[in-house]
C-alpha positions as CSV (number, residue, x, y, z in Angstrom):
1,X,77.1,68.5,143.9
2,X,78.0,68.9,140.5
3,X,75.3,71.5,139.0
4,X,75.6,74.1,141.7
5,X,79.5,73.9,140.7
6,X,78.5,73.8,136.6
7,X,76.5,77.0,137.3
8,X,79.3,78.6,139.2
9,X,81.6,78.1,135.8
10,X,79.1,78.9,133.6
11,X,78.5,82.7,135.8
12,X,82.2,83.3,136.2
13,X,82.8,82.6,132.5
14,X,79.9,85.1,131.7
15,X,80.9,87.6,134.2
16,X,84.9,87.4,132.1
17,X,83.8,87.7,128.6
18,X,81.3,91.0,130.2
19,X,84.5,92.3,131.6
20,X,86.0,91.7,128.2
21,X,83.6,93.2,125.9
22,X,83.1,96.4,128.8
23,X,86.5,96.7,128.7
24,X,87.3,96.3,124.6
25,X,84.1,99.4,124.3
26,X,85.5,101.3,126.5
27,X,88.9,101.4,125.2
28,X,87.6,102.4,121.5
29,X,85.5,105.2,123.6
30,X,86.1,108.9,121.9
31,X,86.2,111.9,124.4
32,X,82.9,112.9,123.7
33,X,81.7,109.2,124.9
34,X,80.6,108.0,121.3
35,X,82.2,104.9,120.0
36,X,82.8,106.0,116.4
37,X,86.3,106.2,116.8
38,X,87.4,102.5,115.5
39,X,85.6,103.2,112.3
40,X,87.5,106.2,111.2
41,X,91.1,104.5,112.8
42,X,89.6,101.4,110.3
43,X,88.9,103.5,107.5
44,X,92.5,105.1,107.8
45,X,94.1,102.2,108.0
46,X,92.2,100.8,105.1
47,X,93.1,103.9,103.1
48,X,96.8,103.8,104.1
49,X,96.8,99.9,102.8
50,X,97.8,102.2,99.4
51,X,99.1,105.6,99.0
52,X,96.4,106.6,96.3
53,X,93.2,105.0,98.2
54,X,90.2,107.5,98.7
55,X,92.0,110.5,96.6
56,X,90.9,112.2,93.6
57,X,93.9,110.9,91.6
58,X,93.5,107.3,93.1
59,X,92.3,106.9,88.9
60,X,94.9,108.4,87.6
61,X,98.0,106.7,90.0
62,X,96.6,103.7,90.9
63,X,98.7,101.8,88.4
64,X,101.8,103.2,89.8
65,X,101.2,102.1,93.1
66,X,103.0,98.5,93.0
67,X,106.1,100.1,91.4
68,X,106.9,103.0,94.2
69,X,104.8,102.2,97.3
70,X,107.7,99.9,98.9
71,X,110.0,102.3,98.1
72,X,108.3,105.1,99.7
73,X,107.7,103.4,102.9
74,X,111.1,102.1,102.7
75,X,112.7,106.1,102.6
76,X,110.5,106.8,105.2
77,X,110.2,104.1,107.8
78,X,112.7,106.5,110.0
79,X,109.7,107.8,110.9
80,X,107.3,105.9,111.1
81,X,107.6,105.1,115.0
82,X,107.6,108.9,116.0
83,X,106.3,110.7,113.5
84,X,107.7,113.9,112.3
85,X,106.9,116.5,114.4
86,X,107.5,120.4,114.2
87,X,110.4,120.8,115.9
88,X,111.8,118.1,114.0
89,X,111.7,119.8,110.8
90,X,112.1,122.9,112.3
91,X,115.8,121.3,113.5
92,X,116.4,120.4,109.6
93,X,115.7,123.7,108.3
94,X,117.1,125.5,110.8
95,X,120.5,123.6,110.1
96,X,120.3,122.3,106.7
97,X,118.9,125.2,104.8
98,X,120.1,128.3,102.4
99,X,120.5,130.3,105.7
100,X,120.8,127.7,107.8
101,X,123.3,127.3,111.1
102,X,126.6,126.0,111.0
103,X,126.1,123.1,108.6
104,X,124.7,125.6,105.7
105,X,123.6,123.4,103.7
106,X,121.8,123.7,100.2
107,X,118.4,122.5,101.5
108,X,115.3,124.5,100.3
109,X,112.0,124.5,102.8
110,X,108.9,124.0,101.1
111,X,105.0,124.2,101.8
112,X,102.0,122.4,100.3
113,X,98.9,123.9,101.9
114,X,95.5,123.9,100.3
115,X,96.5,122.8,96.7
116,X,99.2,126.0,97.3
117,X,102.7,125.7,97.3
118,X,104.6,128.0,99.4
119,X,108.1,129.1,99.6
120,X,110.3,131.1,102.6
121,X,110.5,134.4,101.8
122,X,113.9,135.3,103.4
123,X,115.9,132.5,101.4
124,X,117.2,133.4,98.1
125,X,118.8,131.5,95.0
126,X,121.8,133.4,94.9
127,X,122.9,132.0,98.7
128,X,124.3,129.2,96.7
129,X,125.6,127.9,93.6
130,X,123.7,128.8,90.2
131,X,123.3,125.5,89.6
132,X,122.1,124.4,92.6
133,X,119.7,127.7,92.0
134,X,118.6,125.8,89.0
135,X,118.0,122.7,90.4
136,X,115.6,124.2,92.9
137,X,113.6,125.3,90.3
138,X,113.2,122.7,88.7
139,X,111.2,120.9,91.5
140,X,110.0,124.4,92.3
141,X,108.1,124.3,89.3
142,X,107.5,120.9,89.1
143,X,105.5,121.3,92.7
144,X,103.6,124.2,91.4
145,X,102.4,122.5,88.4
146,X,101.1,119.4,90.6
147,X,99.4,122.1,92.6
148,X,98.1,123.7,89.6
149,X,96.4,120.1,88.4
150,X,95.2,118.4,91.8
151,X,94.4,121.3,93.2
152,X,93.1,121.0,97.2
153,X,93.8,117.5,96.7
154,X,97.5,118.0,96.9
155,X,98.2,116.4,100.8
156,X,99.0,119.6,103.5
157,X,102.8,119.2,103.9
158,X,105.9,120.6,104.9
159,X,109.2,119.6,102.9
160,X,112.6,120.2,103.4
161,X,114.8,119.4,99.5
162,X,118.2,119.4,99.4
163,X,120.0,119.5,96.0
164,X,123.3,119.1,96.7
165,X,125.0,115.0,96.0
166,X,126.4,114.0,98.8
167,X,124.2,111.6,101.5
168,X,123.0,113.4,104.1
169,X,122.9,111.7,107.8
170,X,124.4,108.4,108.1
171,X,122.1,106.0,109.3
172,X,124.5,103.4,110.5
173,X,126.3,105.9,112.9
174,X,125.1,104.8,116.4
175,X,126.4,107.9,117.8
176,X,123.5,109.8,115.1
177,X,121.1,108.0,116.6
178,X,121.9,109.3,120.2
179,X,121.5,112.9,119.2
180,X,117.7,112.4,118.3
181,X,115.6,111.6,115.8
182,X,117.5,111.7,112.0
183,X,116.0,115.0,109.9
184,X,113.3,114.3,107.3
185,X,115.2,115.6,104.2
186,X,114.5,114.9,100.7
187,X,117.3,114.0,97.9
188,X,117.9,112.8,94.6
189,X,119.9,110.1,95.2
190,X,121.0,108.5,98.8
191,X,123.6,106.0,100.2
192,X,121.9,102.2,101.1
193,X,123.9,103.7,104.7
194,X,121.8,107.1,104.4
195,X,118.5,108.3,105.6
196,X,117.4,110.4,103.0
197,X,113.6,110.6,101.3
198,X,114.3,110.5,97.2
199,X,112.6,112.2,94.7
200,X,113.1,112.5,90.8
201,X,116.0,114.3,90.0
202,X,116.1,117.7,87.7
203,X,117.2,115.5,84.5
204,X,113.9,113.8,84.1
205,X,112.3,117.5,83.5
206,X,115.4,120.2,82.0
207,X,116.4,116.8,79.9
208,X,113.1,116.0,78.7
209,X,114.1,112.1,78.5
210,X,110.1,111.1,77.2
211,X,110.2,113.4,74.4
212,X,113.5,113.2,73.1
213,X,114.4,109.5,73.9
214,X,111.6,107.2,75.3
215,X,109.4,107.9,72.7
216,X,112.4,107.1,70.2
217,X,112.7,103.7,71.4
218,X,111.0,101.9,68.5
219,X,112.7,104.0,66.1
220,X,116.2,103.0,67.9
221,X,115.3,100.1,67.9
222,X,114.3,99.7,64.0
223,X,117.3,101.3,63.1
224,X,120.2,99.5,65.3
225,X,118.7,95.6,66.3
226,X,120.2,93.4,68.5
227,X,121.8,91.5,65.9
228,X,123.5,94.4,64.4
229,X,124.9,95.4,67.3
230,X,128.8,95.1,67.8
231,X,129.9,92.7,70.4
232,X,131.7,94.9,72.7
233,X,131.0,97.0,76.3
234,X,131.6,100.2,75.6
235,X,131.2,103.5,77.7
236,X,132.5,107.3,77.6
237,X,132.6,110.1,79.7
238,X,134.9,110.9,82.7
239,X,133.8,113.7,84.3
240,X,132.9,114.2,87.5
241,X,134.7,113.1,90.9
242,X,132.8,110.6,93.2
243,X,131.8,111.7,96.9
244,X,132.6,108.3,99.1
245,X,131.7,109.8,102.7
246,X,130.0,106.5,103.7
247,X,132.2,103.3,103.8
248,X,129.3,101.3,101.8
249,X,130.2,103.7,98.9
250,X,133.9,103.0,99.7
251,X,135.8,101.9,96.1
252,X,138.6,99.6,95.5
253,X,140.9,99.5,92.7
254,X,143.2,96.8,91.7
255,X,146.9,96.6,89.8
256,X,148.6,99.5,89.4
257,X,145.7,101.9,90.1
258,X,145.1,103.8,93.0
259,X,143.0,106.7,94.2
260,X,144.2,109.9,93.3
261,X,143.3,113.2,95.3
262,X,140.2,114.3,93.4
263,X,138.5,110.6,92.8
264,X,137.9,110.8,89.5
265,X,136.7,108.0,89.3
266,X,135.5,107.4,86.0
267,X,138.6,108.7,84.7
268,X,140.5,106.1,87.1
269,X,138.5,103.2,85.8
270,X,139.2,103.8,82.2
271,X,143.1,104.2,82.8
272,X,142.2,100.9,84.5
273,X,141.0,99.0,81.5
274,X,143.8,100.5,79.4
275,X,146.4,99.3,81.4
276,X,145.5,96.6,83.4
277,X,142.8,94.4,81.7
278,X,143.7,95.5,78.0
279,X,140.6,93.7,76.8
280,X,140.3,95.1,73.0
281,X,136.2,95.0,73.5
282,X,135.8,96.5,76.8
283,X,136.2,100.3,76.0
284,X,135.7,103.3,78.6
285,X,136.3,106.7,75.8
286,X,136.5,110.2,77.2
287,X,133.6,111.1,75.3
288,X,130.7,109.9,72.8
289,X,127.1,111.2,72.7
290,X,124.6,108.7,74.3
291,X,122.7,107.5,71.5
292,X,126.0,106.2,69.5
293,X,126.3,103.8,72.5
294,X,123.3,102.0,71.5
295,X,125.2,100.3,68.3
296,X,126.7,98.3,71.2
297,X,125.4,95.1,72.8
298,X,127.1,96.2,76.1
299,X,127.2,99.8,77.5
300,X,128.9,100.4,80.6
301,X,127.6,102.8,83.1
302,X,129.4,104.1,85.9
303,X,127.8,106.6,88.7
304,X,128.8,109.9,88.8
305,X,129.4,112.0,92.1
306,X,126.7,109.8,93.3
307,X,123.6,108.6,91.6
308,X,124.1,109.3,87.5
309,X,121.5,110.3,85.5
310,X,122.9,108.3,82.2
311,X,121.8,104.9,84.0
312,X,118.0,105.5,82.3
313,X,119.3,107.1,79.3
314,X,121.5,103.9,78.9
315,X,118.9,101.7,79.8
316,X,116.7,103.6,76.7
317,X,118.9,102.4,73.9
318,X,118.4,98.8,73.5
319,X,121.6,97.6,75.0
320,X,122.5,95.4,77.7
321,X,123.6,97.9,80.7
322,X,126.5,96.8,82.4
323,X,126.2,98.5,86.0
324,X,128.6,99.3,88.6
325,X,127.0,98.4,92.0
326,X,127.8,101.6,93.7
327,X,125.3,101.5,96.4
328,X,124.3,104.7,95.8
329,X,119.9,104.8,94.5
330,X,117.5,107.0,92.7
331,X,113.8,107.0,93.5
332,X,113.8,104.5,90.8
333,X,116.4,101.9,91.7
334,X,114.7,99.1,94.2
335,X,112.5,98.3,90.9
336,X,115.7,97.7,88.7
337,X,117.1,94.3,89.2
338,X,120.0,92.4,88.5
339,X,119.9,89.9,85.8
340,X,116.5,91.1,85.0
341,X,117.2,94.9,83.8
342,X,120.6,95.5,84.1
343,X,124.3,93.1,84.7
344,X,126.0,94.0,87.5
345,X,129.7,94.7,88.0
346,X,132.0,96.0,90.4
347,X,130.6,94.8,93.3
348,X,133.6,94.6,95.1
349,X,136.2,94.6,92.2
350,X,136.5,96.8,88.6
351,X,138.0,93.2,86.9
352,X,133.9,92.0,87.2
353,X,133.5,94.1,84.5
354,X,135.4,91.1,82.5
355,X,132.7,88.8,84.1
356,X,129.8,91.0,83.1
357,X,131.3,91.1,79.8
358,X,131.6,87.4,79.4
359,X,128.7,86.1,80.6
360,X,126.6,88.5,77.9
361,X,128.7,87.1,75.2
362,X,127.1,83.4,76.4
363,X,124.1,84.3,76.9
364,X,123.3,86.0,73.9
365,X,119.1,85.6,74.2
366,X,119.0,86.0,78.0
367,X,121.0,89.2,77.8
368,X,118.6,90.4,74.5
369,X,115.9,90.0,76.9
370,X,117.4,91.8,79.5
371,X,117.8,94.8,77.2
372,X,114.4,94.4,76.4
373,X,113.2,94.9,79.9
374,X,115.7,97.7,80.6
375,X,113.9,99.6,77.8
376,X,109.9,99.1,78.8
377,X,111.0,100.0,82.2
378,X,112.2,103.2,81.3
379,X,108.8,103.5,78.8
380,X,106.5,102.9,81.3
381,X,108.0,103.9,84.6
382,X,109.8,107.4,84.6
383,X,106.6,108.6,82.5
384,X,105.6,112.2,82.8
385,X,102.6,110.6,85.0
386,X,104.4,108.8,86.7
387,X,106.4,111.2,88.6
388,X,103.6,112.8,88.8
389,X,102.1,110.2,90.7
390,X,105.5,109.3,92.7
391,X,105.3,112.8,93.6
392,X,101.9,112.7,95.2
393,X,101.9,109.6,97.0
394,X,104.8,110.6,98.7
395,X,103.9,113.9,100.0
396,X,100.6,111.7,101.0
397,X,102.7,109.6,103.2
398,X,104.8,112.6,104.7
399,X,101.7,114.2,105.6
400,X,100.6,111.1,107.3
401,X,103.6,110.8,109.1
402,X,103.7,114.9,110.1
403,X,102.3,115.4,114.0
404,X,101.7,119.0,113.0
405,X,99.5,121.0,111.2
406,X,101.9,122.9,108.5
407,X,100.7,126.1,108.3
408,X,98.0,126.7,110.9
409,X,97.6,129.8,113.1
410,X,99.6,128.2,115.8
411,X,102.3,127.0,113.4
412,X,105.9,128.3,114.4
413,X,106.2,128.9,110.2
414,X,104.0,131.2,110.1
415,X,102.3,131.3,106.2
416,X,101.2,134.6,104.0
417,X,98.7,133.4,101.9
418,X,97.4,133.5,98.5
419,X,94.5,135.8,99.4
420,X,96.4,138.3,101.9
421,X,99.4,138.7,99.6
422,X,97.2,139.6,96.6
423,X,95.9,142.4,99.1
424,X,99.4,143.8,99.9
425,X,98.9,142.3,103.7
426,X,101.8,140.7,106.1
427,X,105.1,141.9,106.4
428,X,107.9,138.9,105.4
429,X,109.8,138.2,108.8
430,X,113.1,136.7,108.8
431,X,114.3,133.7,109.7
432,X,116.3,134.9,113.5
433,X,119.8,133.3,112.7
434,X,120.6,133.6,116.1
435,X,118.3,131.1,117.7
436,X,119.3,128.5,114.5
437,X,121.7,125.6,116.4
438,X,122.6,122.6,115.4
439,X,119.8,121.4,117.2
440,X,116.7,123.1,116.7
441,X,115.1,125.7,114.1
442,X,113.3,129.0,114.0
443,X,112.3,129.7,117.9
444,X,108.9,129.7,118.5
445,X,107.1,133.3,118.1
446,X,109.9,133.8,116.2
447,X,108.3,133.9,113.3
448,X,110.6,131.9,112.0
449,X,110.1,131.1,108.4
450,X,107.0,133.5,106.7
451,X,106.3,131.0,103.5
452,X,104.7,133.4,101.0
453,X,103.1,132.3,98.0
454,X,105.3,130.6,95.2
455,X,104.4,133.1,92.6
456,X,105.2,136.1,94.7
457,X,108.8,134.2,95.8
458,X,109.5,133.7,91.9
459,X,109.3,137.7,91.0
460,X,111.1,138.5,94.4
461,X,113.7,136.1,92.8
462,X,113.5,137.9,90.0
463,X,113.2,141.2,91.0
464,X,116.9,141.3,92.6
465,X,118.4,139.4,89.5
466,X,120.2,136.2,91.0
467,X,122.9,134.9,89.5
468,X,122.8,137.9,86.6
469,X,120.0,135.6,85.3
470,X,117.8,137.2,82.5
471,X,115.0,138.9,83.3
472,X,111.6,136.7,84.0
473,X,114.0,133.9,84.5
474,X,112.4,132.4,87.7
475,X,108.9,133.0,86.4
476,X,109.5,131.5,83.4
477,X,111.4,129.0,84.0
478,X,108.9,126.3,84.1
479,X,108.4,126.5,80.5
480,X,111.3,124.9,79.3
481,X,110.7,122.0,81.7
482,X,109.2,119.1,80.4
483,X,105.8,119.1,82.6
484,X,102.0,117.7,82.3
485,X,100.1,120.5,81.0
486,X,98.2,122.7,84.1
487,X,95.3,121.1,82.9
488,X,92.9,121.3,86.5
489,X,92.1,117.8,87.1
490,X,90.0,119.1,90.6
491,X,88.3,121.1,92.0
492,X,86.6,120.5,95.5
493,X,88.1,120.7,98.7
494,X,90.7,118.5,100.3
């Protein structure tokens, strides 16, 4: 009686794994019946195991990759379960931007599409402040040179910047999160309680930080050592009021001291060490130029309306940087580490400062080596290349994440290109302010936005004279930026 039984197991068991295997084909089954599909889902998956994989400037930004690739996927892991669709940006332009709806916000829309960039014809610089106007240009330019280099290569993506300081959306507001997916909006800082996408901030290029100080490191260095340096924190300037919208940027003072009306908080922290800690080698000045700082051992840095620019300039000199944790970061900041590149202080309290300060002063070595490492990180990582490279692999993951196709005949933005505008075709259309909520964007056959070409947007710029800026100044303005040169590194197809 056992075989016929034995055979009966050994059918059914054949018969399952069948099933299985039917079943497991079928599902990887395309439309057209073909079973090619798991290979390409494989193949994207292996090339989304690193931002650079399978690109023309894989070469070039490989070496980047371990530095900002957790950082990138880290900004944008909002949307990483739905995507980013059309309408969703089409919400955050049609609130956040120059012309936006009720929130009128300094946010510029921007368009990457076939090694092109692309700006919206109806916004213009003078719809906010000059120096925001600036700012814009800045990346502006910086985009257009990318474009200029990499060519079709450049990922097809639409991108929403916003240069004003203060975090956008509040991630940890359960009532945001009831209204709909958060708005994909780039920044150059953001709160560790905000949902903004970072990029490098203006200073890197109008400041040109690797000619004028990174490539003076070794002469800094040569000229002030660590054992000539004086054993004292010292910091200066207090300008600038800090924006504290989100309680994990909240600040506490101790003493004597409290708040005043216009947070001026560097300002504030000094009259702090004056009159309550009255250490006679922890010094906070009104004002010193950057370089003199570096004859210190200790240089204290404190953030600015948000995210401070002077952190890498600090971090250039040689020094050990004395850091207030402000939870506010840069594109840069998940790779800086405490103990390692910097000393923390004011975590929770200004007196750490008198910790910091003390624990240098012990650990003489440890803290030269920490000022060491502060120094090659600035050397290596806030290159010219490598914001290049930051810049790329992040549009590369935006475009992965978009669920649209930017640009396209059926897109709601609708796009004037290169070749029709050196024709004299299209007519701009405007942006219809009356169908911009605070929930959605440009309506649909609209119009909406008409991206023209970025060189065409520069002269319009400059054709009505914003800001009384001189004439040429849009166009030009590149060239005192501190860019790669527009050197074409490709030139096939996407």
């Amino acid at each position: 009686m056992g075989k016929p039984w034995t055979a009966y197991y050994r059918l059914a068991l054949w018969a399952l794994l069948l099933g299985a295997a039917m079943a497991q084909r079928q599902l990887h089954r395309t439309p057209n019946g073909s079973h090619q599909q798991p290979r390409r889902q494989q193949q994207q998956q292996q090339q989304r195991r690193h931002l650079t994989a399978g690109t023309p400037w894989h070469g070039q930004c490989e070496r980047y990759e371990s530095l900002y690739e957790s950082g990138i996927w880290e900004d944008t892991v909002f949307w990483q379960e739905g995507g980013i669709t059309e309408g969703l940006m089409g919400a955050a332009i049609g609130n956040m931007s120059l012309n936006g709806g009720v929130y009128r916000r300094v946010a510029m829309p921007m368009l990457l599409l076939k090694g092109q960039l692309y700006l919206p014809a109806e916004v213009y610089l003078n719809q906010t402040w000059h120096w925001y106007g600036r700012n814009f240009l800045t990346w502006i330019h910086a985009l257009k040179r990318i474009t200029e280099r990499w060519g079709a290569s450049v990922p097809d993506v639409e991108i929403l910047i916003a240069a004003d300081d203060d975090p956008t959306q509040d991630a940890a507001d359960p009532n945001l999160w009831k209204q709909g997916p958060l708005w994909p909006i780039m920044k150059q800082c953001k709160s560790s309680q905000s949902a903004d996408i970072t990029i490098p901030i203006w200073h890197l290029y109008n400041m040109h930080p690797n000619t004028k100080l990174f490539s003076q490191i070794d002469r800094l260095n040569r000229e002030t050592p660590w054992e000539t340096k004086l054993q004292r924190a010292y910091g200066a300037g207090q300008t600038y009021h800090r924006t504290m919208p989100l309680t994990a940027n909240n600040r506490t003072f101790e003493g004597n001291i409290s708040w005043p009306d216009n947070a001026m908080l560097r300002e504030k922290f000094a009259q702090y060490l004056k009159e309550e800690l009255r250490h006679p080698d922890i010094v906070y000045e009104e004002f010193s130029p950057i370089e003199t700082w570096g004859k210190n051992k200790m240089v204290i840095h404190i953030d600015g309306i948000t995210c401070s620019s002077r952190v890498w300039q600090l971090l250039a000199l040689g020094s050990v940087v004395l850091r207030e944790q402000s939870n506010y970061y840069a594109f840069y900041d998940k790779l800086l580490h405490k103990f390692v590149h910097f000393v923390p202080f004011w975590q929770h309290r200004p007196r750490e400062v008198l910790w910091a300060y003390n624990w240098v002063t012990e650990n003489d070595e440890a803290a030269r080596r920490i000022a060491a490492r502060g120094q090659a990180f600035v050397r290596d990582a806030l290159t010219m290349d490598a914001l290049e490279c930051y810049w790329l692999m992040l549009l590369r993951q935006l475009a992965d994440l978009q669920r649209y196709d930017p640009g396209s005949a059926n897109a709601v933005r609708k796009v004037k290109t290169a070749a029709s505008s050196a024709a004299g075709g299209g007519v701009p259309q405007a942006a219809n302010s009356s169908t911009t909520t605070t929930t959605a964007g440009p309506a649909a056959g609209s119009g909406g936005y008409y991206y023209v070409p970025v060189d065409e947007w520069l002269a319009t710029q400059d054709a009505a004279r914003m800001h009384n800026w001189v004439e040429g100044y849009c166009v030009n303005f590149g060239k005192a930026q501190e860019l790669l040169p527009p050197t074409r590194l490709y030139n096939g197809n996407a």
